[in-house]
C-alpha positions in Angstrom: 0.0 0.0 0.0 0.6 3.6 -0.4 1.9 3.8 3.7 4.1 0.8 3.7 6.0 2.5 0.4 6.1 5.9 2.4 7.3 4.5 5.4 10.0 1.9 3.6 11.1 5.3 1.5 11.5 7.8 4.9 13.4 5.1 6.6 16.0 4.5 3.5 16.1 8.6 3.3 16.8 8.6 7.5 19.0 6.1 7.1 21.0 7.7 3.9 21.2 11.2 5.6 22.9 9.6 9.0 25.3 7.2 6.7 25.6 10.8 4.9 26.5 12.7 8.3 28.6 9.8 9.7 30.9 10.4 6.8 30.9 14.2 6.4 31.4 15.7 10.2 34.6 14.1 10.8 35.9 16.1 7.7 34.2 18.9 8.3 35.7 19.1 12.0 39.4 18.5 10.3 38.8 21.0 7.6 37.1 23.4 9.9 40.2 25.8 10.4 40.5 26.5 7.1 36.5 26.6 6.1 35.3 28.9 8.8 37.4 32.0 7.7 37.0 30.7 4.0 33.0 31.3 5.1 33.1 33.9 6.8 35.6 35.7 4.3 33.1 34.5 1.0 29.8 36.1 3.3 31.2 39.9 3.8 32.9 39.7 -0.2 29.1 38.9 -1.3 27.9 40.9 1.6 29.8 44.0 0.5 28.7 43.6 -3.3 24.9 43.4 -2.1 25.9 46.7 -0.2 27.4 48.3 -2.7 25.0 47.7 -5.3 22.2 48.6 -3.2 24.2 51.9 -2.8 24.5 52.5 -6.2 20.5 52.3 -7.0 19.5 54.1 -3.9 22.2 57.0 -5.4 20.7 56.3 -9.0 17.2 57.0 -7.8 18.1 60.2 -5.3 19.5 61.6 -8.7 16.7 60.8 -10.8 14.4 62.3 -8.2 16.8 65.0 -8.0 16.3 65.4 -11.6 12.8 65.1 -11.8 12.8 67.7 -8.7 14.8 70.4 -10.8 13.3 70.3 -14.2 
């Protein structure tokens, strides 16, 4: 039935995501001196091209108000 094949599929998915975590947190917590400051380093970069483009369409529309303002 429908509920056996949902419960047979959400075990093998439970099952594949602790196989999945078994194998990936011991390399994460070997590589973690180098990936934290490669994160943290990659978020302000794209954190600092958000800022500046949001800066440079809040400065396009002042001047087109500006513009608009003026003539």
């Amino acid at each position: 039935t429908a509920g056996g094949s949902l419960l047979i599929l959400s075990a093998l998915v439970t099952a594949g995501t602790v196989i999945g975590l078994t194998i990936v947190t011991p390399l994460c917590v070997i590589f973690s001196p180098v990936l934290v400051p490669a994160v943290i380093s990659v978020a302000l970069l794209t954190l600092g091209f958000l800022a500046s483009g949001g800066f440079g369409v809040a400065a396009i529309t002042v001047l087109a108000w500006i513009y608009k303002y003026v003539t």
